[in-house]
ROLUM-939634 format. One record per residue (C-alpha): residue in three letters; x, y, z. Coordinates in pm, whole numbers, plus 50000, padded with zeros to 5 digits. Example, Ala and Ser with C-alpha at 12.3 -4.5 7.8 and 13.67 -1.06 7.14 Angstrom:
BEGIN
+------+-------+-------+-------+
| code |    px |    py |    pz |
+------+-------+-------+-------+
|  ALA | 51230 | 49550 | 50780 |
|  SER | 51367 | 49894 | 50714 |
+------+-------+-------+-------+
This chain:
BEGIN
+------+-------+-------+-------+
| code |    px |    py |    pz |
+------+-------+-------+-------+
|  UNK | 69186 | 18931 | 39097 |
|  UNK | 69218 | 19213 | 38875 |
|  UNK | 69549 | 19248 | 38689 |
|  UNK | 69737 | 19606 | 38656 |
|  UNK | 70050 | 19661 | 38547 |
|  UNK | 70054 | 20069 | 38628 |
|  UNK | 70261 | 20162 | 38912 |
|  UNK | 70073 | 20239 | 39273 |
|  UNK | 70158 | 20554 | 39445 |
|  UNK | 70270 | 20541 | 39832 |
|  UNK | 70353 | 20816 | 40065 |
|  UNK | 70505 | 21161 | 39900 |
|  UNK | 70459 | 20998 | 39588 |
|  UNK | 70045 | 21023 | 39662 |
|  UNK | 70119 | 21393 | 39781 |
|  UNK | 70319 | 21519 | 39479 |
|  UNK | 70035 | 21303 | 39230 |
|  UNK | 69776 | 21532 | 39403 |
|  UNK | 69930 | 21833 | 39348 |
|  UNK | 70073 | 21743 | 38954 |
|  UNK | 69701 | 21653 | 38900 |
|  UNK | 69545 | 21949 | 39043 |
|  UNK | 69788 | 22190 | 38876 |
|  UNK | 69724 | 22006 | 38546 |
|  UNK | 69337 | 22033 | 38630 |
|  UNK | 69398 | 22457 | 38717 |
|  UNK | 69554 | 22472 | 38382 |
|  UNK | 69328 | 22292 | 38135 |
|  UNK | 69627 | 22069 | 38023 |
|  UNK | 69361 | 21800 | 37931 |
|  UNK | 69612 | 21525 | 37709 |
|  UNK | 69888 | 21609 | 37938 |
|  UNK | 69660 | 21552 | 38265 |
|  UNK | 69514 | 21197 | 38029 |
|  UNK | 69849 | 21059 | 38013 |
|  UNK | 69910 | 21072 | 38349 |
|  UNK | 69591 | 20955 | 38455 |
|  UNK | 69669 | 20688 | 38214 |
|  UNK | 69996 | 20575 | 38392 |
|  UNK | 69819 | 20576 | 38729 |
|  UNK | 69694 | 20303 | 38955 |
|  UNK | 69318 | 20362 | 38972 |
|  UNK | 69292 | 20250 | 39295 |
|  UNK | 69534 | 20583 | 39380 |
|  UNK | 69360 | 20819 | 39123 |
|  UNK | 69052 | 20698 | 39378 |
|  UNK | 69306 | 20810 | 39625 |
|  UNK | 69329 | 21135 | 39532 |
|  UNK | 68947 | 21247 | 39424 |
|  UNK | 68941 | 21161 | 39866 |
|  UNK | 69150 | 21524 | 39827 |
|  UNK | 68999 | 21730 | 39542 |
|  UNK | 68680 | 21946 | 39552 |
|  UNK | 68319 | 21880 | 39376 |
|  UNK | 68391 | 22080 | 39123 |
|  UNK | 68779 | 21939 | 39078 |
|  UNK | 68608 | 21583 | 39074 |
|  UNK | 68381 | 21725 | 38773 |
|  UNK | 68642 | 21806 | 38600 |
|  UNK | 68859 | 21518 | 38587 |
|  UNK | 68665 | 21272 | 38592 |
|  UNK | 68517 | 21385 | 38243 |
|  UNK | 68850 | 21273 | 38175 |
|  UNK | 68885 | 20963 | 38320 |
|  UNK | 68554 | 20851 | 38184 |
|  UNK | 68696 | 20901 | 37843 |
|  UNK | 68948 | 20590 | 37922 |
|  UNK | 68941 | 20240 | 37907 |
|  UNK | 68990 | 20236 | 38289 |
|  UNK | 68678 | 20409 | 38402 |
|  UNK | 68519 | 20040 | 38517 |
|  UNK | 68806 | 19993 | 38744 |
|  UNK | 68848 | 20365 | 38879 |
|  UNK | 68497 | 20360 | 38986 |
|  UNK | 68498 | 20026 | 39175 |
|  UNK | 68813 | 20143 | 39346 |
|  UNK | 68617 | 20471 | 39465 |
|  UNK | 68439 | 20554 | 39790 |
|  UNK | 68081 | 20494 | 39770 |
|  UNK | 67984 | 20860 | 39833 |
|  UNK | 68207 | 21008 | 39571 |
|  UNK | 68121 | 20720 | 39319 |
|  UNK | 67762 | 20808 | 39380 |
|  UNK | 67819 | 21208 | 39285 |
|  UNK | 68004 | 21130 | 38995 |
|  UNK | 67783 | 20909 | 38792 |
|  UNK | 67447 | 20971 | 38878 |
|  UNK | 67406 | 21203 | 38600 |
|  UNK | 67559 | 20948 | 38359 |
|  UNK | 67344 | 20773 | 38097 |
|  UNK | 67242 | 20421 | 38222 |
|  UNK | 67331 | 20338 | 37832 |
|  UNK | 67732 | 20458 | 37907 |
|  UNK | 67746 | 20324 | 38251 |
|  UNK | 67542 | 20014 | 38086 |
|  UNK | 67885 | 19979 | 37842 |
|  UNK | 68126 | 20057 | 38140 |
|  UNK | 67955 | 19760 | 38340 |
|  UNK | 67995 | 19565 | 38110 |
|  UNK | 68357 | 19608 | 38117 |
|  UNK | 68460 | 19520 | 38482 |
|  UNK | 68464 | 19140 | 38650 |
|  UNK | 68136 | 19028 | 38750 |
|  UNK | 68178 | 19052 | 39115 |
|  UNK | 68309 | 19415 | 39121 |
|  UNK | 68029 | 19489 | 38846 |
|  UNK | 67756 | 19381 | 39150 |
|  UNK | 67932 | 19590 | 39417 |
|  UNK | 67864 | 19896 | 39172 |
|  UNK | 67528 | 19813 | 39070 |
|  UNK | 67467 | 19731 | 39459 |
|  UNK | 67609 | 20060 | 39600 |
|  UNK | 67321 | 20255 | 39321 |
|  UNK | 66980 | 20355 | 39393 |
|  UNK | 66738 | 20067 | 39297 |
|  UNK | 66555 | 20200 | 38976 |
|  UNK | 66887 | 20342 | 38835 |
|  UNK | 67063 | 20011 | 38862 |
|  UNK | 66785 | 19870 | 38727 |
|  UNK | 66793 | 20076 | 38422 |
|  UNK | 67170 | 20002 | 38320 |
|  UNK | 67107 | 19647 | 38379 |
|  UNK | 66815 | 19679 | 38091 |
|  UNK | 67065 | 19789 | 37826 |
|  UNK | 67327 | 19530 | 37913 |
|  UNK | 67374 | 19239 | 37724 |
|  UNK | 67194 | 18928 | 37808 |
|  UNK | 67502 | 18717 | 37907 |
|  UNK | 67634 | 18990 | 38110 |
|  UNK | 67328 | 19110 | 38297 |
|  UNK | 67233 | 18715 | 38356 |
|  UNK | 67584 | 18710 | 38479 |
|  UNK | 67543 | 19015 | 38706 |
|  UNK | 67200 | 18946 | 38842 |
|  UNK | 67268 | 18570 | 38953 |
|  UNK | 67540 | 18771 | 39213 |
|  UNK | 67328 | 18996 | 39324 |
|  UNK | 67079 | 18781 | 39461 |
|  UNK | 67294 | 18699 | 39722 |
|  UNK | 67393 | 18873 | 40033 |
|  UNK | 67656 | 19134 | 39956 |
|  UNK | 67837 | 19035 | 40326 |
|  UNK | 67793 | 18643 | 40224 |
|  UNK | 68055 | 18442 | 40005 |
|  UNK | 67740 | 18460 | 39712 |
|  UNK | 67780 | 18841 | 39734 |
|  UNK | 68175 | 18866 | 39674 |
|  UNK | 68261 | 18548 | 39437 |
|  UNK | 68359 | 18627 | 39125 |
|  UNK | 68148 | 18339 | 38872 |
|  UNK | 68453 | 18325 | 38629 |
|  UNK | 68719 | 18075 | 38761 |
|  UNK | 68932 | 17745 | 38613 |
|  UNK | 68690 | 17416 | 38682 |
|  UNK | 68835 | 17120 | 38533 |
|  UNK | 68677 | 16825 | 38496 |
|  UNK | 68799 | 16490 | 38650 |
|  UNK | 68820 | 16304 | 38360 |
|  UNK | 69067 | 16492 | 38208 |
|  UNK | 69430 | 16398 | 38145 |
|  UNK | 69716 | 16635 | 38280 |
|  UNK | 69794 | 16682 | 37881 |
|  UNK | 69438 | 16762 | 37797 |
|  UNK | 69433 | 17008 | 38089 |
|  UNK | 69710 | 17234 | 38011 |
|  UNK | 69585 | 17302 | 37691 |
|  UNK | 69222 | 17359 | 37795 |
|  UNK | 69399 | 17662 | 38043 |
|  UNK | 69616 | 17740 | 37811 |
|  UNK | 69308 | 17821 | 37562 |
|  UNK | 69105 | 17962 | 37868 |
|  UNK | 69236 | 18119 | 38157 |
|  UNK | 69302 | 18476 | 38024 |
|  UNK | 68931 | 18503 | 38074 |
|  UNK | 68871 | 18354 | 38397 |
|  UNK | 69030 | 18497 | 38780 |
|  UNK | 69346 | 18344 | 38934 |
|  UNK | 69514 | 18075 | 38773 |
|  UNK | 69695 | 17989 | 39073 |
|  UNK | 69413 | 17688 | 39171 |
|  UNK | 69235 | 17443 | 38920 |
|  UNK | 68895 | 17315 | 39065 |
|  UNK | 68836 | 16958 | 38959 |
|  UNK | 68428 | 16941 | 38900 |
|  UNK | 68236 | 16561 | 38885 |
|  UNK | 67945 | 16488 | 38677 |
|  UNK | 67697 | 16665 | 38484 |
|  UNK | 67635 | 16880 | 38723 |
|  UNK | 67992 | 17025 | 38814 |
|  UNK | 68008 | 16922 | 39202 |
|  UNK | 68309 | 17014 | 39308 |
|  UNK | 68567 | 16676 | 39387 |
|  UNK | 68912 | 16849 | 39455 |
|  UNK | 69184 | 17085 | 39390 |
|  UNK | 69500 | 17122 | 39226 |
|  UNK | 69792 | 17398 | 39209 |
|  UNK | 69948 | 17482 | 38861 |
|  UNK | 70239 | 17410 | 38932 |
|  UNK | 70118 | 17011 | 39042 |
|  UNK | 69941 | 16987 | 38693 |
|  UNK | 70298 | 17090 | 38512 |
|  UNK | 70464 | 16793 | 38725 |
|  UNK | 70275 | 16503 | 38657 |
|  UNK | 70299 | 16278 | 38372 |
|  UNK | 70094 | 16384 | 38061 |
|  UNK | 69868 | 16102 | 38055 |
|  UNK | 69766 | 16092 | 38369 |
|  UNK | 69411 | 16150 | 38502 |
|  UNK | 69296 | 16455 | 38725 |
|  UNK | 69098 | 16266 | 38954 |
|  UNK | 69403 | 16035 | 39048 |
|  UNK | 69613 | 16309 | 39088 |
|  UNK | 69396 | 16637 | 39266 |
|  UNK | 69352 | 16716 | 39647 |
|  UNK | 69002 | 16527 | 39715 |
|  UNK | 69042 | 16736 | 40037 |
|  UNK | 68918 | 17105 | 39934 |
|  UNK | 68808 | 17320 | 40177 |
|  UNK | 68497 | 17502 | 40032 |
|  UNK | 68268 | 17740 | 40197 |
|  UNK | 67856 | 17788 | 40097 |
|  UNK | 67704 | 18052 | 39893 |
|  UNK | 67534 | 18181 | 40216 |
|  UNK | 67851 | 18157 | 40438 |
|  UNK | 67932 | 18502 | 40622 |
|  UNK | 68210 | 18721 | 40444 |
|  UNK | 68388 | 18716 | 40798 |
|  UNK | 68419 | 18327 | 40807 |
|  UNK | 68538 | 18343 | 40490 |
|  UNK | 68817 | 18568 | 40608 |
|  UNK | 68888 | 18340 | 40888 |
|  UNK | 68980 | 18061 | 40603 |
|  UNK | 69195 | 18239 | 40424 |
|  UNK | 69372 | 18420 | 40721 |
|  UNK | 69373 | 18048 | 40873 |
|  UNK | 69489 | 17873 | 40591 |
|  UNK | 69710 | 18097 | 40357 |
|  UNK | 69477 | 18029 | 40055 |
|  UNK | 69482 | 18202 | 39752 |
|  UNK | 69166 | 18150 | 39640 |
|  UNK | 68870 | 17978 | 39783 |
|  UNK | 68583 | 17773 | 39637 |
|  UNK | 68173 | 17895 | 39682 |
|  UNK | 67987 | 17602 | 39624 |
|  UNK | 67562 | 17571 | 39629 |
|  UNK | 67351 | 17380 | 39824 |
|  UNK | 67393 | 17050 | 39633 |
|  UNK | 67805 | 17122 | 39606 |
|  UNK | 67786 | 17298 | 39286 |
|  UNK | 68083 | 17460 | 39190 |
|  UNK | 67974 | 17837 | 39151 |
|  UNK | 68253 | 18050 | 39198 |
|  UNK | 68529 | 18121 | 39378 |
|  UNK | 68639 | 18414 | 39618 |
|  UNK | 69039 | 18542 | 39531 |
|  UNK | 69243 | 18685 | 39833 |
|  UNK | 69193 | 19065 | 39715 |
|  UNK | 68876 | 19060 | 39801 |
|  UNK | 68916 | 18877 | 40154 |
|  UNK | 69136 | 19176 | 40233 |
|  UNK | 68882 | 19391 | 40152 |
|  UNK | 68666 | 19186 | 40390 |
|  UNK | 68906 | 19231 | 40652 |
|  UNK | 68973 | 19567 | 40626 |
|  UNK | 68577 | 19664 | 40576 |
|  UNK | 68487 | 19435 | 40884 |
|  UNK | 68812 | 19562 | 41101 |
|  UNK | 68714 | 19954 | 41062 |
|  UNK | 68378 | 19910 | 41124 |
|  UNK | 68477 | 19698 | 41434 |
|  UNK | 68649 | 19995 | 41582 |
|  UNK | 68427 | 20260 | 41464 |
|  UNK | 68159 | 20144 | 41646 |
|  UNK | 68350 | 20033 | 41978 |
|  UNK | 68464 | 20383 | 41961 |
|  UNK | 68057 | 20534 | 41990 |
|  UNK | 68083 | 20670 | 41557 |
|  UNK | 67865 | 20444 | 41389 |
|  UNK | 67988 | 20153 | 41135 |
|  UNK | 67998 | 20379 | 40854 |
|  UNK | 68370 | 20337 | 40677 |
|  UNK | 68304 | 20632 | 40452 |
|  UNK | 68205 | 20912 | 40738 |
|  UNK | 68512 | 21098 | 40708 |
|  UNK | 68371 | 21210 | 40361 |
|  UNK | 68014 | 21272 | 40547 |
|  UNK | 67885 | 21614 | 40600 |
|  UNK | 67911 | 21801 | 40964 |
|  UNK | 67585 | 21763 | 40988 |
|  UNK | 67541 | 21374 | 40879 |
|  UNK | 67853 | 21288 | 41080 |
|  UNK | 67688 | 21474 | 41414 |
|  UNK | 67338 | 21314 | 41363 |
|  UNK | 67555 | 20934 | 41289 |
|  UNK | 67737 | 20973 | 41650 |
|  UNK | 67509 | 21180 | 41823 |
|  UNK | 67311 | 20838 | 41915 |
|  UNK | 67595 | 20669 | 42048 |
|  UNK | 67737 | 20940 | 42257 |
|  UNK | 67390 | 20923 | 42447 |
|  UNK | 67460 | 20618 | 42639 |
|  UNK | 67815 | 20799 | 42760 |
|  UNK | 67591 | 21121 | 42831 |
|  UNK | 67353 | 20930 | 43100 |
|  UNK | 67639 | 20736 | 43279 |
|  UNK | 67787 | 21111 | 43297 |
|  UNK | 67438 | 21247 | 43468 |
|  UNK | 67441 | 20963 | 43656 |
|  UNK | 67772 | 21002 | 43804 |
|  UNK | 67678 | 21371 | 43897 |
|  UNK | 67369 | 21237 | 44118 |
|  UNK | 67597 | 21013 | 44289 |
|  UNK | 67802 | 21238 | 44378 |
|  UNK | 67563 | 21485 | 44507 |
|  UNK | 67425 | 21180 | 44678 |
|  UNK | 67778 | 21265 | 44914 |
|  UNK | 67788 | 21633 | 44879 |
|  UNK | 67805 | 21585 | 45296 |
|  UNK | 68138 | 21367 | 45291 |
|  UNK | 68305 | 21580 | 45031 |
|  UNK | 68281 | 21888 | 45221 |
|  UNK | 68398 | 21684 | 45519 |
|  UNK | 68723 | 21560 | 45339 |
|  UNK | 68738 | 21788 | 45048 |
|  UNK | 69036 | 21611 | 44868 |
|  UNK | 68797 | 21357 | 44782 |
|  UNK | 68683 | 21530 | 44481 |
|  UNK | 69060 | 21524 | 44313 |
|  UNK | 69102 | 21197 | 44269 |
|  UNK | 68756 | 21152 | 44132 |
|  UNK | 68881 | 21182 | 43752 |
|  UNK | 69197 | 20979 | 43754 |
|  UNK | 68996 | 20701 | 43957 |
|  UNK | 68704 | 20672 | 43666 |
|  UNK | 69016 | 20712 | 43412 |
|  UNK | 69238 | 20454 | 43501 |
|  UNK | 68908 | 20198 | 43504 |
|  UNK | 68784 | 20308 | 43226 |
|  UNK | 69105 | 20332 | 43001 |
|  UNK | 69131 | 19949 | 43135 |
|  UNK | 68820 | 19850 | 43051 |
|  UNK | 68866 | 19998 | 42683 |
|  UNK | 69170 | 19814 | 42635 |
|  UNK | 69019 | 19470 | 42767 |
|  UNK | 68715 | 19524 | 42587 |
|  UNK | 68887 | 19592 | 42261 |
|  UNK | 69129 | 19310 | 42278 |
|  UNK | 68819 | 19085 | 42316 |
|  UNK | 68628 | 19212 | 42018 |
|  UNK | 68881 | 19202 | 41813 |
|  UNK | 68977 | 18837 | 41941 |
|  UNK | 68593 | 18751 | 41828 |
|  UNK | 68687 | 18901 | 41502 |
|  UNK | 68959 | 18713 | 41445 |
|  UNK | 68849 | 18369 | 41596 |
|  UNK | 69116 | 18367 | 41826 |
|  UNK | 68890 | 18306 | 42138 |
|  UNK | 68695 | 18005 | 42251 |
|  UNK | 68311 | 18058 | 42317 |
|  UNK | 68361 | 17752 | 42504 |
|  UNK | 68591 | 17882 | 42763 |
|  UNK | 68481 | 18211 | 42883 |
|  UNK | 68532 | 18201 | 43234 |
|  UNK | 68909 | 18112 | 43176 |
|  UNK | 68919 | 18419 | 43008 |
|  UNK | 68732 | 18657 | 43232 |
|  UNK | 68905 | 18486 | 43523 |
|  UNK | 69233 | 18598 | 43362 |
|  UNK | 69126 | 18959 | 43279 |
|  UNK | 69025 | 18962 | 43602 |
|  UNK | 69367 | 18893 | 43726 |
|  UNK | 69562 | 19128 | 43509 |
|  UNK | 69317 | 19430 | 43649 |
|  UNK | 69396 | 19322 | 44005 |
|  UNK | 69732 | 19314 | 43900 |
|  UNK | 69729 | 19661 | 43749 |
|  UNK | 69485 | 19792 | 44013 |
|  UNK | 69722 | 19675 | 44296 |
|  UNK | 70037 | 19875 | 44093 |
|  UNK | 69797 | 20185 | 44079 |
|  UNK | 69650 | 20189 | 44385 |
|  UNK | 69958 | 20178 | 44567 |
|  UNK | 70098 | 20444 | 44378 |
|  UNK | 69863 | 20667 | 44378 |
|  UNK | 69768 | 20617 | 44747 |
|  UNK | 70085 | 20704 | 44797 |
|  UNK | 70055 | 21022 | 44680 |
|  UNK | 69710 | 21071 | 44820 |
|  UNK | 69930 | 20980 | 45190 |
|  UNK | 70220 | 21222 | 45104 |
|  UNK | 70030 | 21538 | 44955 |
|  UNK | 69733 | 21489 | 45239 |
|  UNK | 69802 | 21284 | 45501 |
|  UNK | 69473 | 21207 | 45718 |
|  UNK | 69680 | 20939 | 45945 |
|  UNK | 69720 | 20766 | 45625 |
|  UNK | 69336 | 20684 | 45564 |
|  UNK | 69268 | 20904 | 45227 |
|  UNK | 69572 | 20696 | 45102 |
|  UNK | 69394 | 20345 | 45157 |
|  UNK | 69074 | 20479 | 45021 |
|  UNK | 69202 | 20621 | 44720 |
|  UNK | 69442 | 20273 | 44652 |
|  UNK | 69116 | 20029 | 44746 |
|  UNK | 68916 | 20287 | 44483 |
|  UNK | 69177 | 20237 | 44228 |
|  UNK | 69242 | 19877 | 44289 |
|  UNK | 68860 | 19809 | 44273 |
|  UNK | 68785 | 20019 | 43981 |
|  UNK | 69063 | 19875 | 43772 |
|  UNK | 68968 | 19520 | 43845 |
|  UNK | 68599 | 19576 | 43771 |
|  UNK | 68690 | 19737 | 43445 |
|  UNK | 68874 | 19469 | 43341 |
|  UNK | 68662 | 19212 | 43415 |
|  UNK | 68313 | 19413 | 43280 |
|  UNK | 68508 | 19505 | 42949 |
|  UNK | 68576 | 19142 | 42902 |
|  UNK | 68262 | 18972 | 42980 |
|  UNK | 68049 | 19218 | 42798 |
|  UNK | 68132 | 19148 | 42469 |
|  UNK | 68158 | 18780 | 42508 |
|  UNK | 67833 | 18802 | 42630 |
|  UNK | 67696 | 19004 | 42335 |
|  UNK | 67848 | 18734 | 42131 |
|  UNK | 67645 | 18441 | 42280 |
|  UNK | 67354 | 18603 | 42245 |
|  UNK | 67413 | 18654 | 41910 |
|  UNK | 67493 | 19065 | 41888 |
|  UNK | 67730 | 19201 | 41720 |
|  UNK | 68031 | 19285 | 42050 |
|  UNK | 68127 | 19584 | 41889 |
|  UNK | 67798 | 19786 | 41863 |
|  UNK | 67728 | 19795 | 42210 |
|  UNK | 68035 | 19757 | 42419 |
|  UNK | 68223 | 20076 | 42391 |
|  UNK | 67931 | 20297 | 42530 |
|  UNK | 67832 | 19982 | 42787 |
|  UNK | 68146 | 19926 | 42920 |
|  UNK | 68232 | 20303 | 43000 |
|  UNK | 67921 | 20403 | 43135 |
|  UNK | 67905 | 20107 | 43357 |
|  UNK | 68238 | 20200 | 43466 |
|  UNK | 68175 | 20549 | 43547 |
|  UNK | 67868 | 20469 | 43722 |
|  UNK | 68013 | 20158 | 43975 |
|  UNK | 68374 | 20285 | 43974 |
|  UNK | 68263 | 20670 | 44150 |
|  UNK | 67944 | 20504 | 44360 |
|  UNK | 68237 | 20232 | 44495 |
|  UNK | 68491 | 20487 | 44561 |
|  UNK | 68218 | 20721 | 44794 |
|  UNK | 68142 | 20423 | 44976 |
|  UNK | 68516 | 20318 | 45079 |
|  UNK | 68579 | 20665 | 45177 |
|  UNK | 68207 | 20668 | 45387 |
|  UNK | 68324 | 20354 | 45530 |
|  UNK | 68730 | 20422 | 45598 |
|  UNK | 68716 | 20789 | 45703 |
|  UNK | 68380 | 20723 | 45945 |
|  UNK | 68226 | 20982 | 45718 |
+------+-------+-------+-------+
């Protein structure tokens, strides 16, 4: 976990830190504009190059790279700003600025850069710190591997309590979290237990670590997904949690700043791509063009449930013009299904996400989604064949067509935007790629074919 003592900037305080550091900027006021930089959170100064132009970024970030802080500005920044502001750097000063930052976030940044350029700072690193470096990134960066940090208090068992407060006394400055000691067996450092700092200061000097740790430590595998992990710590209220190898090697642990990360990274893309945009976080900084071509794709799949829906109703161009008040309740019949059918399908996905539903027991829960849109549909339909009865009247028949339609559509939507993405899920796809655009268009399409034939079949059309 990376330790900062500089104030961060919420709210108005952001605003008016924008506008002090642009005005500084405007004027050249380069020590005044350094000290302020200085006194600033990097993960807001991150905030604001979000706000500033290209050339504004230039600018001050000649600045910033000037200060001790550059490592931990640009591991705070958006990929696609990070990536116009250093690749005209040396790889010998980026080389020295790598060197700098933890391990893990020192990856992440050689990760996020084309291939041959990382490959060039890494060649004028040191040898401990590109070993260091390059034994994270041969792991999956969305696997426990790819976001442990390799520096972290392991104890061994043998140890007495005394013996152990010194040894972290001497040590942990260097290492992440002090909150957790890891208590390692054998030559090999396999990982036997746990202890809290403050359970070291209360025992008895003399006493050994291995009578006195938590042989019961939860631990995940270097090859574990980053969204498990995130299930741990959400479930358990860790701190900290421990990445061991294949034979129960201790080698490294992941901190609770970088779970949120997790969470926050796996939660936007989640909703981005329910929503038909893609999965990229960062494509509010993306180009018109680039942001058109990412969501043009998805859009497709609302685009043929759309033609669709026009053939079908063509297909009863003859009953329309028989009962021409058909055609105004066609949009609030498709909406009411398919705003249903969003809000069951996103409750789902993001009940996946967070491992709050059981795979096991799907039908309880489309059975209950079910109910809740025949619930809803039931409300609906009565209340808006009621106005169908009052503002038309037709004996009362365009009223019980326009209720059923309702009713129908609203418990199809439900159930469809429930069992979609818990089908995706058992057949191992991601639920939030494909359910948005599924879920709609299959609404569209059943909900206005469904409604024709209720009317064809209730007004003798």
């Amino acid at each position: 976990m990376k330790s900062n003592k500089k104030t961060e900037m919420i709210g108005n305080e952001g605003i008016v830190l924008l506008d002090t550091v642009r005005r500084l900027s405007r004027r050249k006021a380069k020590d005044r504009l350094l000290k302020l930089l200085e006194k600033t959170h990097p993960a807001d100064t991150a905030w604001i190059f979000r706000h500033l132009t290209p050339h504004e970024r230039s600018h001050i970030f000649s600045i910033i790279s000037q200060t001790s802080q550059v490592g931990e500005f640009l591991s705070e920044l958006d990929r696609t700003i990070m990536l116009d502001l250093v690749i005209n750097l040396t790889p010998l000063y980026l080389a020295g600025v790598v060197e700098e930052m933890p391990p893990d976030d020192a990856a992440d940044f050689l990760e996020h850069l084309p291939d041959d350029f990382a490959s060039q700072i890494r060649k004028h690193m040191g040898r401990e710190d590109r070993e260091e470096v390059e034994q994270l990134l041969q792991y999956d960066s969305e696997t426990a591997g790819g976001r442990m940090s390799p520096d972290f208090l392991a104890l061994d068992d043998e140890l007495s309590v005394d013996e152990a407060i010194k040894w972290v006394q001497e040590n942990s400055e260097e290492m992440e979290m002090a909150f957790y000691l890891y208590i390692t067996h054998g030559d090999e450092g396999q990982l036997a237990g746990v202890l809290s700092l403050r359970e070291l200061l209360t025992h008895k000097p003399y006493r050994q670590l291995k009578n006195i740790m938590n042989s019961s430590v939860i631990a995940v595998t270097t090859d574990t997904d980053q969204e498990e992990v995130a299930h741990i710590v959400s479930q358990y209220n860790f701190l900290a949690v421990p990445v061991v190898d294949s034979a129960y090697k201790l080698v490294g642990i992941i901190t609770v700043d970088d779970i949120i990360d997790v969470i926050r990274e796996e939660v936007t893309e989640d909703f981005l791509q329910m929503a038909g945009a893609g999965k990229d976080r960062e494509i509010l900084l993306k180009s018109t063009w680039d942001n058109a071509t990412t969501r043009a794709p998805w859009l497709f799949a609302s685009w043929i449930g759309g033609v669709v829906a026009v053939f079908v109703i063509n297909f009863f161009e003859a009953e329309l013009q028989q009962v021409l008040a058909l055609a105004g309740f066609i949009p609030i019949v498709m909406g009411m299904g398919g705003n249903l059918g969003t809000q069951s399908s996103t409750i789902v996905v993001r009940g996946i996400a967070t491992g709050r539903i059981n795979l096991n027991a799907l039908s309880q829960l489309v059975f209950k989604e079910m109910r809740v849109g025949l619930l809803l549909g039931s409300l609906y339909g009565f209340l808006l064949g009621g106005v169908a009865f009052l503002s038309f009247g037709a004996s009362g028949k365009l009223g019980l067509v326009v209720g059923l339609s309702v009713l129908f559509a609203m418990t199809l939507a439900a159930t469809v935007g429930t069992f979609v993405p818990l089908a995706l899920k058992r057949l191992d796809i991601d639920a939030a790629v494909a359910t948005g655009p599924f879920v709609t268009t299959a609404i569209d399409i059943i909900g206005v074919s469904a409604y024709f034939f209720i009317a064809k079949f209730f007004l003798n059309l």
